[in-house]
C-alpha positions in Angstrom: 0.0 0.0 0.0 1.0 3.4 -0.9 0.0 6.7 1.0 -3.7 7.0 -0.2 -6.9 8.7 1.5 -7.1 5.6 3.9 -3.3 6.4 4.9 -4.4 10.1 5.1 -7.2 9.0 7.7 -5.2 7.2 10.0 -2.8 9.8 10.5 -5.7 12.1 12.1 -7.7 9.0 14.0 -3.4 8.3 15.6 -3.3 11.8 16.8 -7.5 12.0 17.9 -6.7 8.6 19.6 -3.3 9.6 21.3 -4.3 13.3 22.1 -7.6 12.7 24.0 -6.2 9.7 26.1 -3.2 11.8 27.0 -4.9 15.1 27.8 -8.6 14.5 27.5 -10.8 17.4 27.0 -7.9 19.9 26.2 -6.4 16.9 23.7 -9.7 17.0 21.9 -9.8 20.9 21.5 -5.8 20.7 20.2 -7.1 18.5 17.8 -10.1 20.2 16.8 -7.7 23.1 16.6 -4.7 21.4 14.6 -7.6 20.0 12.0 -8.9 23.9 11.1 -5.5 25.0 11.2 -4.4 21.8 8.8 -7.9 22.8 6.6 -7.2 26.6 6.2 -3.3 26.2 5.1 -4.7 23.9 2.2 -7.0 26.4 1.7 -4.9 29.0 1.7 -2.9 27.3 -1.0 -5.9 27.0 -3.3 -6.8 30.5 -2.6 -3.0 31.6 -3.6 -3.0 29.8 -6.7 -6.5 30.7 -8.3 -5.4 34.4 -8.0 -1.9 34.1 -9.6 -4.1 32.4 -12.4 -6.6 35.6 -12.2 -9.8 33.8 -10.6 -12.3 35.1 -8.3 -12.2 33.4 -5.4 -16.1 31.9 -5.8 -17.4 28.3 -5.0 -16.5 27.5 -8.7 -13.3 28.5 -8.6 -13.1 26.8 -5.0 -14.4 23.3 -6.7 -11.8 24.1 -9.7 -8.8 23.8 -7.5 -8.7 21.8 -5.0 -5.7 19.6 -4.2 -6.9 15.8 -4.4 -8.8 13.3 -6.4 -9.6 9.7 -5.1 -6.1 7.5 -6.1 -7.0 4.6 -8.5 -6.1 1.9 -5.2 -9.1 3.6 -3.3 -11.3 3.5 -6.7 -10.4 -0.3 -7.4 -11.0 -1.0 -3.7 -14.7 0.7 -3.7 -14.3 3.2 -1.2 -13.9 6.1 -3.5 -16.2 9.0 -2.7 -19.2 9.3 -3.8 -22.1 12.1 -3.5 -24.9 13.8 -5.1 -26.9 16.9 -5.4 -30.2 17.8 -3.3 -33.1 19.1 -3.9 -32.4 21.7 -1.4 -29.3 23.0 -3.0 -26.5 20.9 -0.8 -23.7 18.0 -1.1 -25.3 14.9 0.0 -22.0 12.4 0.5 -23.0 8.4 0.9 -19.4 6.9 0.3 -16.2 8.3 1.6 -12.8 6.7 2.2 -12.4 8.4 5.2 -15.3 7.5 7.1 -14.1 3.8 5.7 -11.1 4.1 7.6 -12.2 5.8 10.8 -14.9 3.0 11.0 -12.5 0.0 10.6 -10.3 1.5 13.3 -13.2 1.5 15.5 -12.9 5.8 15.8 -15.8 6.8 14.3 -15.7 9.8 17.2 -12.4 11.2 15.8 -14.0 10.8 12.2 -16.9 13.0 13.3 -15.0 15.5 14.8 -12.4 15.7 11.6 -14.8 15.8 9.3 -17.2 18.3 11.1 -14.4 20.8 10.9 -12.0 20.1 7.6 -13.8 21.4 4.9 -15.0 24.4 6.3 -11.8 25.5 7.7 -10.3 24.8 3.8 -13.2 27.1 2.6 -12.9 29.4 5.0 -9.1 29.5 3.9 -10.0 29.8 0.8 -12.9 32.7 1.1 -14.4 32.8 4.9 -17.3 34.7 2.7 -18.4 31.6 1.0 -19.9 30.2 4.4 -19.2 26.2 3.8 -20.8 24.0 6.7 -20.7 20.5 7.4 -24.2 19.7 9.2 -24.7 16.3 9.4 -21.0 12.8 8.9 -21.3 9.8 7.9 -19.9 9.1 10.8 -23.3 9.7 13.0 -25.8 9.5 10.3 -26.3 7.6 6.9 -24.9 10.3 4.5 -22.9 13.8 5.0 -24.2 17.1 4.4 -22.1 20.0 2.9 -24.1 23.6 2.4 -22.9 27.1 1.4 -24.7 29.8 3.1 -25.4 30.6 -0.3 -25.1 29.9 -3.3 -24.4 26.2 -5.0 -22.2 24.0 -3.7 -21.7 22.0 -7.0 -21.2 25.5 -9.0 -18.6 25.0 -11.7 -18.2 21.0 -10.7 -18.5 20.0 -14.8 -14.7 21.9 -14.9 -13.5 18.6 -13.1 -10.8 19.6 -11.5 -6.9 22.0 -12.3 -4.2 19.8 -13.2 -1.8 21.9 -11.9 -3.4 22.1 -8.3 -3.5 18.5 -7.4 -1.1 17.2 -5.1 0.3 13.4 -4.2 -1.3 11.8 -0.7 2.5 11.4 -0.4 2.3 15.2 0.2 -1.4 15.5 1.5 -0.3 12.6 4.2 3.1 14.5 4.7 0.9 18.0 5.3 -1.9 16.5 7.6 1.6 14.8 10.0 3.3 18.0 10.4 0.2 20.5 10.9 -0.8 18.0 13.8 2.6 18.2 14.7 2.8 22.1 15.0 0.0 22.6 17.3 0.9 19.6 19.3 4.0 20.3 20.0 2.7 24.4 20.8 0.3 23.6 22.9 1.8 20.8 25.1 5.6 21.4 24.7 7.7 18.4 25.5 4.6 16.2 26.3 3.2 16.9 22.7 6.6 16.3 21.4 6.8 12.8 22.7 3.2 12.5 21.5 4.4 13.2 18.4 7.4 10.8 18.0 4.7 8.1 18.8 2.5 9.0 15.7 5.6 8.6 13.5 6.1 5.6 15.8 2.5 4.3 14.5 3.2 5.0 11.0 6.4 2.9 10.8 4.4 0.1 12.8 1.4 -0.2 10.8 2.7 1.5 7.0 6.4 0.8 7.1 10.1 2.8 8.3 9.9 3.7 4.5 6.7 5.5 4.4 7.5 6.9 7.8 10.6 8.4 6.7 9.0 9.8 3.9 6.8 12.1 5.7 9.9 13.2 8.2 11.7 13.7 4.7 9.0 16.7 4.7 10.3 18.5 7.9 11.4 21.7 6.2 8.4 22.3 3.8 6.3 25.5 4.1 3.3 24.0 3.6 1.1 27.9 4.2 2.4 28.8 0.0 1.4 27.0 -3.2 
């Protein structure tokens, strides 16, 4: 296995998991904390790129670049996302890799809380005007839901997605690590530190030293420019 969304997943369930048994309700806030601040930076990165190409920075233009599409393992395996339009103008999501993963490592209460803050802290990195909101996970109910405050959330979707924008789970996997990383080891200091280590620990355990090393190779990146 190669890094892929399932890979991606983990990485956030290892640090929900390790962060609430080690500091209970203030571990659950860093992580809340560490996914917005994780979402925005990608945002932020979308954001930067659709203006040096001269785009407004609408829901289209969101849609148009963001940074991953499902990898052909996830597609073959039958996880890939899936989701449809409503009548009521929102993103109804029945089929998601990373509610697949969450649910097979028994954390379906890390899922929930990652998922009911990572897309709207990418939007709101991208355009805190376009008012993104996750209501309802998979992870507590039979199907997401994703609205705008206004506006479609599909706008522009037949575009597919920029080329140039998309980025490797090597580097999505990489990005998610060290943002987690950052505001653990802020908040907590030498405890979040060691907490840290023992992510990279899990990695190597359950992925390999090779893919483990990989994401250390990605110490030094600045991942806040595109």
């Amino acid at each position: 296995m190669g890094f892929n969304e399932r890979v991606h997943a983990y990485i956030a369930a290892k640090y929900y998991v390790h962060l609430t048994e080690t500091f209970g309700e203030r571990g659950r806030q860093a992580f809340i904390h560490a996914t917005q601040y994780y979402g925005m930076q990608r945002g932020r990165r979308m954001a930067q790129r659709a203006i040096r190409d001269g785009e407004e920075l609408t829901q289209s233009t969101y849609n148009y670049y963001g940074e991953w599409v499902n990898t052909e393992e996830i597609i073959k395996e039958g996880s890939a996302n899936q989701s449809e339009p409503t009548p009521e103008g929102t993103r109804k999501v029945t089929r998601c890799p990373w509610h697949t993963q969450f649910k097979e490592m028994g954390l379906l209460d890390a899922g929930a809380e990652y998922c009911r803050y990572l897309d709207s802290a990418i939007s709101r990195g991208f355009n805190p005007s376009l008012g993104y909101e996750v209501t309802q996970t998979l992870h507590t109910s039979d199907y997401c839901i994703h609205r705008l405050a206004s506006g479609d959330i599909f706008a522009g979707r037949e575009r597919g997605k920029n080329p140039a924008g998309l980025r490797s789970f090597e580097y999505h996997c990489a990005h998610s690590y060290w943002a987690y990383n950052e505001v653990t080891a802020a908040i907590f200091q030498a405890e979040g530190e060691a907490l840290n280590v023992q992510v990279l620990k899990d990695i190597a355990d359950d992925y390999g030293k090779e893919m483990a090393d990989i994401i250390w190779s990605y110490r030094d990146t600045n991942f806040n420019v595109a």
